[in-house]
C-alpha positions in Angstrom: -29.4 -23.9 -41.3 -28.2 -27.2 -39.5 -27.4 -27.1 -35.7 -26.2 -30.3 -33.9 -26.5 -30.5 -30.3 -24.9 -33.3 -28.1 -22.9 -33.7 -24.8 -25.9 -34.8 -22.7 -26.2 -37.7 -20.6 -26.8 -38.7 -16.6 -24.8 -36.8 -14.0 -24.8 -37.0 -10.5 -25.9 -34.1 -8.1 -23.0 -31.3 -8.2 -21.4 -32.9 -11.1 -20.6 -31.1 -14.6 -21.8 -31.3 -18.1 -20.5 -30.0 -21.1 -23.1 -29.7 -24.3 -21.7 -28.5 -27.8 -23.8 -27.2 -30.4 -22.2 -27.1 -33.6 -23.7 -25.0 -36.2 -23.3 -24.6 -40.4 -25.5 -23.5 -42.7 -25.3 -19.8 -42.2 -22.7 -17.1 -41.4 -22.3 -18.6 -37.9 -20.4 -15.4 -36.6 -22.7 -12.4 -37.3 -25.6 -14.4 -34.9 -26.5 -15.0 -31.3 -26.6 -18.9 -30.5 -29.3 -19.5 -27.1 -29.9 -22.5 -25.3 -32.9 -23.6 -23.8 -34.3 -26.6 -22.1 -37.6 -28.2 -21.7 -38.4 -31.0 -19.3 -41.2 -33.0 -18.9 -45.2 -31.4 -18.2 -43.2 -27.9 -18.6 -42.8 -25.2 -21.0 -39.8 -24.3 -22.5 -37.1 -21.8 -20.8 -34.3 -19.4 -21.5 -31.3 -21.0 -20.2 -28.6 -18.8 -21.4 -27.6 -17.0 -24.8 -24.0 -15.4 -26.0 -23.8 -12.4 -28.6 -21.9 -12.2 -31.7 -19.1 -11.2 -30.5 -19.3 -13.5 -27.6 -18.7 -10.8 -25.4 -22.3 -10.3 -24.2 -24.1 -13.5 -22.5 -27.0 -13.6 -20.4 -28.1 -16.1 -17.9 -31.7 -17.2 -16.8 -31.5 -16.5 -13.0 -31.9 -20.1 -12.1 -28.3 -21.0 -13.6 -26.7 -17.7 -13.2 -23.2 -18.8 -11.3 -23.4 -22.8 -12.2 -23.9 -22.5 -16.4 -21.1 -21.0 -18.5 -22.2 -20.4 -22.7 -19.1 -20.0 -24.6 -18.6 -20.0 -28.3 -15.5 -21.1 -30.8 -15.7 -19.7 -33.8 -13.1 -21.8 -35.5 -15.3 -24.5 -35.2 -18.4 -23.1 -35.4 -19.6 -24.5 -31.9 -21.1 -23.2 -29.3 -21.0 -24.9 -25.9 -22.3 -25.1 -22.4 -20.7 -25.8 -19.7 -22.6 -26.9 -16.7 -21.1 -27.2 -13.3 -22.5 -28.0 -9.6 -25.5 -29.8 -11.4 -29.0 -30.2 -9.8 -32.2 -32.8 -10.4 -33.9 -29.8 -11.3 -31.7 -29.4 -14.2 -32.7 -32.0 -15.3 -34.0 -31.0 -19.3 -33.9 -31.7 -22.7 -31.8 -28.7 -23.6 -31.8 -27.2 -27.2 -29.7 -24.7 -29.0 -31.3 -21.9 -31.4 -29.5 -19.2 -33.6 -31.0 -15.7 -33.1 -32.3 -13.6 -35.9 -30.1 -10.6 -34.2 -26.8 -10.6 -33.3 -27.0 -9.8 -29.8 -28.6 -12.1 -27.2 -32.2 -12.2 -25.8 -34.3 -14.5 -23.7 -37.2 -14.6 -25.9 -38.0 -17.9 -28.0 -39.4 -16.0 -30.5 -36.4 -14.5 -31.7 -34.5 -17.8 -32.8 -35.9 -19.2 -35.8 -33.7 -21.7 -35.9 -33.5 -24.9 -33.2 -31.3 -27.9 -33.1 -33.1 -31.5 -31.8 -31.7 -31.3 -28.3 -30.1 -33.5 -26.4 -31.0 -34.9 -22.9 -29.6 -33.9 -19.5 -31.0 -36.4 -16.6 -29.4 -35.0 -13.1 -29.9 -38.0 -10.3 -30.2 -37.1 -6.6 
């Protein structure tokens, strides 16, 4: 199981990201893909996680509105969109495949992590 995480980079207060995580290794369609982030002297969070079908997402309450998780399954990608952007976004952000194929906020369920990339968001 590979997954390759990129898009990160420095954005302004209010601006927009867009992280891709593009997966292979395993039957990318019969999983749920989670991001989470970690920034510095914290633990790691739940950010936000898409289902199988990518029907069902969920969004920790601090992103809920701003962060859209979508996936492409002709690509085997999952992305992140991240709009109105704010310092405390500011993360090394990592995407994980589930062991189920619906989406949960525990870390514990995703065996599986990518290297992350960073997000810096200047005030």
């Amino acid at each position: 199981v590979q997954l390759q995480a990129s898009g990160g980079g420095l954005a302004q207060t209010g601006g927009s990201l867009r992280l891709s995580c593009v997966a292979s290794g395993f039957t990318f369609s019969s999983y749920a893909i989670g991001w989470f982030r970690q920034a510095p002297g914290k633990e790691r969070e739940f950010v936000a996680a898409v289902g199988w079908n990518g029907s069902g997402t969920i969004y920790a309450d601090s992103v809920k509105g701003r962060f859209t998780i979508s996936r492409d399954y002709g690509g085997n990608a999952v992305y992140l969109q991240m709009n109105s952007l704010k310092p405390e976004d500011s993360a090394v952000y990592y995407c994980a495949v589930n062991r189920r194929s619906f989406p949960t906020r525990e870390a514990s369920a995703y065996p599986y992590w990518g290297q992350g990339t960073l997000v810096t968001v200047s005030s």
